[in-house]
Every structure is written in structure tokens, then in C-alpha cells.
N, C-alpha and C positions, 0 to 999 in steps of 0.2 A: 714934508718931513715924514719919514716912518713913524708909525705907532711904536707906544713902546711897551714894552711885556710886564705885561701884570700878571704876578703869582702871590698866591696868600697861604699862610701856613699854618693848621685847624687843629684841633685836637681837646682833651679836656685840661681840666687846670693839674700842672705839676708834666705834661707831655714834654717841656721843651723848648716848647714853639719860640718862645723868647729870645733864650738863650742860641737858638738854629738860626734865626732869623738874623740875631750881629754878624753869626758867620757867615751865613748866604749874603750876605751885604756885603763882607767884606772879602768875601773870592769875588764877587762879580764887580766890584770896584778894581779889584788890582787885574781883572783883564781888560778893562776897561770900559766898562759899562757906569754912566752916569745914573746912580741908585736914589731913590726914595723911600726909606723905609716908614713906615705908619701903623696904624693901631686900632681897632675897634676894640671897647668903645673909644670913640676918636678923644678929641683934644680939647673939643669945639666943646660950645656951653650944654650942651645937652651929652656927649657922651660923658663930659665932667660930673653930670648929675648923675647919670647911671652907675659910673663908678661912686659916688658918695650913700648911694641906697646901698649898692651893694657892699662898702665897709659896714655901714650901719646893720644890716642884718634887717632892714625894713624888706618886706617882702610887698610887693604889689599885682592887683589880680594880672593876672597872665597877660591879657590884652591889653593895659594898660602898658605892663611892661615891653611887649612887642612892638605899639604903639611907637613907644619911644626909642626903639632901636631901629626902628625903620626909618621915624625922623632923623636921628643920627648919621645914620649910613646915607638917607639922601641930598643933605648937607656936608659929608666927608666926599663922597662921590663929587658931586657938584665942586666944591670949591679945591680938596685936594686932589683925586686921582685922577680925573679928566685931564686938570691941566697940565700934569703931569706926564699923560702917556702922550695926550698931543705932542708934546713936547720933544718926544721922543726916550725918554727915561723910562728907566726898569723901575716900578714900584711893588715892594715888598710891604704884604700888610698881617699884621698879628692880629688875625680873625678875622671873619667876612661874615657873607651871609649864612655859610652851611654850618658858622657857630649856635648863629639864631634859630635856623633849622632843631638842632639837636638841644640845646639848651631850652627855647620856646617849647619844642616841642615833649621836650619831657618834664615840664610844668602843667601838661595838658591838655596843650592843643594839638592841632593837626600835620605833625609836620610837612606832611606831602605839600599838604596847601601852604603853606610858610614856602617851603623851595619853588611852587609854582608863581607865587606871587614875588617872591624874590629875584626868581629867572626873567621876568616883565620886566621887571623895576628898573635892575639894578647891571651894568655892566659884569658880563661873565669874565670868570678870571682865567687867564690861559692856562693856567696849571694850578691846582689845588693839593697841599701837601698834607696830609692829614696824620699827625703822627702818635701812633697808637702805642696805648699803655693799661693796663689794667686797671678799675680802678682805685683799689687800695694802693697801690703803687705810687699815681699820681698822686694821690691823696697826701700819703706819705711824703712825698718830696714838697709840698705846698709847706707841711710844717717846717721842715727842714729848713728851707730857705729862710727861714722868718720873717719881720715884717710885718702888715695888717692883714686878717686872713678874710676872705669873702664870706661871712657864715649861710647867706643868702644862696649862695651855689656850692661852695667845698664843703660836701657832706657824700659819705660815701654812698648812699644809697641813690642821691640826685645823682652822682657823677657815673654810677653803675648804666641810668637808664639816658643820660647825656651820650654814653659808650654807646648803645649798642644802636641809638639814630647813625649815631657816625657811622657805625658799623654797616647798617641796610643804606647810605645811601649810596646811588652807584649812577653815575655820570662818567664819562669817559675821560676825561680832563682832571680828573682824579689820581693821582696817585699815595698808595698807603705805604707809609714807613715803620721800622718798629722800632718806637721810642724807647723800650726799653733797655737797649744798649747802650755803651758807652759814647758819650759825645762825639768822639771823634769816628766812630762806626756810622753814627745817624749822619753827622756831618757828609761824609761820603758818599753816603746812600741817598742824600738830599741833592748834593752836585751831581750826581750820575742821573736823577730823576730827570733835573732841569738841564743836561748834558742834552739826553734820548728825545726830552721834548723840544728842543734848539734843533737835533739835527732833521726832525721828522717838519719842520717850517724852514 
């Protein structure tokens, strides 16, 4: 059985990515593509934890917190997205590695080394959608939405220096969108991405 297309769709908080990601599910289901959509942090007992520090606004040293995003991700990989693309299904994921890149790395650490040790690890994604937003903008829309807000990451000056890792990293399997148009502009420009990348395989 063919492999199946794994794309993930990056960006900081208040980008989109969320809300992009139902609709990229559901154009590539009504052409008929058997879809897996997913999530870091994942599901599983540790990306649960990671989301519970960060409602709490617990902050933990940098390493620690990499630590546990890389545990995450190698238990999401392993048990969901493997089996899945074996499978032959399209898995769509809300954040990968190049989240931990920009996020880790503007906590402090290195990001190069975070993507170098990421690219070993961890299955590369065929297309990476990275949807770009200012980020007071995001910022803004985080509030809007309401809900419980992440105080551990949604701060404009973390998500300023989250931006601009995103912005230096450059891999080719990358494509940027500008999030800050209207949803059905991004939507568009997200299906023409993964349109360009379908016809070039």
C-alpha cells in the first residue's frame, strides 16, 4: 500500500492553524482522501500534561519543557502517525516539530539544534504550512476567541520572538501563507499549496 501524505500546519497562537486545519480536512475528504486530523501537544498522557502547565501558567526550565515535547511527539509519531500513513491516509497535524523549534527556541535555547535533532528523530512532514500573522494580531485573536488562555506562551513579546524563528527557518517543504487574511483567502491559498505539492509527486 502507498504511504500516505503527511502535512502539518505551524504558525504562532491566534494564526489559524485550527480553524485551517477542519477545512483542509474537509476539501481533502470530499475528494476523497481517507484524513487523519491530529494535534500536538497530542492526546496521549504527556501531551495532556503539557497542555495542563501551560493553562496553569507553570513555567518550567526550558529543557525540561523540550524534554517533554519530544517525549510527546515520540509516542504521537510511534502510536498515531506511523500507523496511519502506513495505512495509506492523509494525516493533518496542528503543530509538529518546527512549533518546538520556534516556541523551545525562543525560551532560550538553540533552535538550529532543536530542528537538527528533530530532523533524526522524527518523520519529516511532506509539506509544512506555516501561517503567518503579526504578533499582536495573533495575540488579539487568542483573546477574542475566549476560552482558557495559555499565559505560559500567549504574551506578546514571547510570540514576537516565536515569529521571527518561524520566520528564519527555511527548508524547502515549507510553504508560508498569510494568515492574516480572511479565512476563506487562507483557505485557498492552503489548497493551491497542497494542490502545487500533489502535482510536483
Amino acid at each position: 500500500m502507498k504511504r500516505g501524505s503527511f502535512l502539518v500546519l505551524e504558525g504562532i497562537d491566534g494564526s489559524g492553524k485550527s480553524t485551517q486545519l477542519q477545512r483542509l480536512a474537509a476539501a481533502l475528504e470530499a475528494a476523497g482522501h481517507a484524513v487523519l486530523a491530529t494535534r500536538e501537544p497530542s492526546d496521549g498522557a504527556i501531551g495532556r500534561r503539557i497542555r495542563e502547565m501551560a493553562r496553569s501558567g507553570e513555567t518550567l526550565p526550558p529543557e525540561q519543557e523540550l524534554e517533554w515535547f519530544m517525549e510527546d511527539r515520540a509516542e504521537h509519531v510511534r502510536e498515531v502517525i506511523q500507523p496511519a500513513l502506513a495505512a495509506g491516509r492523509t494525516v493533518l497535524c496542528d503543530r509538529y516539530y518546527l512549533s518546538t523549534v520556534a516556541y523551545q527556541g525562543a525560551r532560550g535555547l538553540d533552535w538550529q539544534a532543536i530542528l537538527a535533532e528533530s530532523e533524526a528523530r522524527f518523520p519529516r512532514p511532506d509539506l509544512a504550512l506555516i501561517l503567518e500573522i503579526d504578533a499582536a494580531s495573533g495575540l488579539a485573536r487568542t483573546r477574542l476567541r475566549g476560552g482558557a488562555a495559555d499565559p505560559a506562551f500567549e504574551n506578546l513579546e514571547f510570540l514576537e520572538r516565536v515569529a521571527a524563528i518561524f520566520a528564519a527557518i527555511d527548508r524547502p517543504w515549507i510553504a508560508r501563507i498569510d494568515g492574516s487574511r480572511d479565512p476563506d483567502s487562507v483557505a485557498s491559498a492552503i489548497n493551491a499549496a497542497v494542490e502545487s505539492r500533489d502535482a510536483r509527486n
